[in-house]
N, C-alpha and C positions, 0 to 999 in steps of 0.2 A: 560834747564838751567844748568850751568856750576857751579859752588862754590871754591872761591878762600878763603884759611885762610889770614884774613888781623885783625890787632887789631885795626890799624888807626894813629899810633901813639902813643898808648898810654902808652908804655910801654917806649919808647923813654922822653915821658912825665914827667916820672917820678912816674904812677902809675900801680900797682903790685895786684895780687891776682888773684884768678878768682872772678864767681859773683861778677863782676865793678857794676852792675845795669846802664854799662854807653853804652845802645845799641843808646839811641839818640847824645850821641855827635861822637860818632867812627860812626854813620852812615853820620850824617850832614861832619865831615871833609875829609869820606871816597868819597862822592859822591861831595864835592865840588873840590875834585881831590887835594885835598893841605897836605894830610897825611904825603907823604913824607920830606914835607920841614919843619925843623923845625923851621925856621928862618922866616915861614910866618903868618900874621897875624890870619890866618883863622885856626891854627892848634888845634890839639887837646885838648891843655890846655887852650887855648884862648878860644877855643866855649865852654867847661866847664866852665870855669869861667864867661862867657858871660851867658849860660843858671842859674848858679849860682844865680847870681844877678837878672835873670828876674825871677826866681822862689820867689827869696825873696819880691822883688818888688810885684809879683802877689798876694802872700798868707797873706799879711803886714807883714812879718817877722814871720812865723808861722812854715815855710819851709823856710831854707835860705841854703839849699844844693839840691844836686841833686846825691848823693850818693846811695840813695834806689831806683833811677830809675827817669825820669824826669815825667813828669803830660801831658798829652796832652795836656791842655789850655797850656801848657807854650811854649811844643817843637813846638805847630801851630803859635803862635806869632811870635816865634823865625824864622821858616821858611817865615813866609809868608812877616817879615816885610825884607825882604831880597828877596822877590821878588820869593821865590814858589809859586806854585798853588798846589789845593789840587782836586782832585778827586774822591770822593766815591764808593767802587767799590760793590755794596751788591752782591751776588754769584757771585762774583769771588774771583779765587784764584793766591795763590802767581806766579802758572807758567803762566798763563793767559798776566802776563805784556807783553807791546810790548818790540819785541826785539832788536830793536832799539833804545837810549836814556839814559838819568840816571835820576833814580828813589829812591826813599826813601818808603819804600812799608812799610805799616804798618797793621801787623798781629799780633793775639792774644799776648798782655803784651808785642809786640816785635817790633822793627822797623829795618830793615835791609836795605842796599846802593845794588841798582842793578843798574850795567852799561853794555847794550850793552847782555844784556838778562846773565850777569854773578854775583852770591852772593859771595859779599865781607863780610863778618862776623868773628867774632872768634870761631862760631863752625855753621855746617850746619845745617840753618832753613828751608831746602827747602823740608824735609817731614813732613807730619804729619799722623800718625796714627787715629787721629781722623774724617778724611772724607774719601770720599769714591774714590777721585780723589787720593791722595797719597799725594797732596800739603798742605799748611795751607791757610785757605781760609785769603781774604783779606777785611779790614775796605774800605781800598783805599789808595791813593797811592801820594807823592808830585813831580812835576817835574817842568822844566824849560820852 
């Protein structure tokens, strides 16, 4: 598996720092392949703002950001009412994906856009020192 630095857009966006806590919207707009264009609706400030309001909706206003990271329940609705499917992958890990396709792999605190067996992230999550493969094992994984 290959690793490309991609932020997603987001800096295009209009937001700045490191620790975004925004690895679910730069993965969703990285993997719906719409990063580049700012002009389209699926970009990166649009599925921010979109997961925004589904977090607020979901917690009754308890959470009405998604600044510290999004909530699983939230980014699963978010994909699936959009037509993901979700996968489970228990012992496997992140280089295990096929390498073929585009993926949204979701690994410890982290979710990252793989297309075509290659990590679009803004820094590389494709080791981990914690197992024994060299990868980060995987929860499982969304595709199309």
């Amino acid at each position: 598996m290959r690793f490309i630095e991609n932020d997603g857009g987001r800096y295009r966006a209009g937001w700045k720092g490191n620790h975004a806590g925004d690895c679910v919207p730069r993965a969703i707009t990285i993997a719906t392949g719409h990063w580049q264009y700012v002009e389209n609706g699926f970009h990166y400030q649009n599925v921010r703002k979109a997961l925004d309001s589904l977090c607020k909706e979901m917690t009754g206003g308890l959470s009405a950001t998604t600044n510290n990271g999004t909530p699983d329940p939230v980014s699963h609705k978010y994909l699936t009412d959009r037509g993901w499917k979700l996968k489970l992958t228990a012992g496997k890990y992140l280089k295990d994906l096929p390498e073929k396709g585009t993926f949204i792999a979701c690994i410890t605190r982290h979710k990252v856009a793989v297309i075509n067996n290659v990590a679009f992230d803004t820094w590389d999550c494709r080791h981990s020192r914690r197992s024994k493969s060299g990868s980060p094992p995987m929860k499982g994984y969304y595709y199309r």
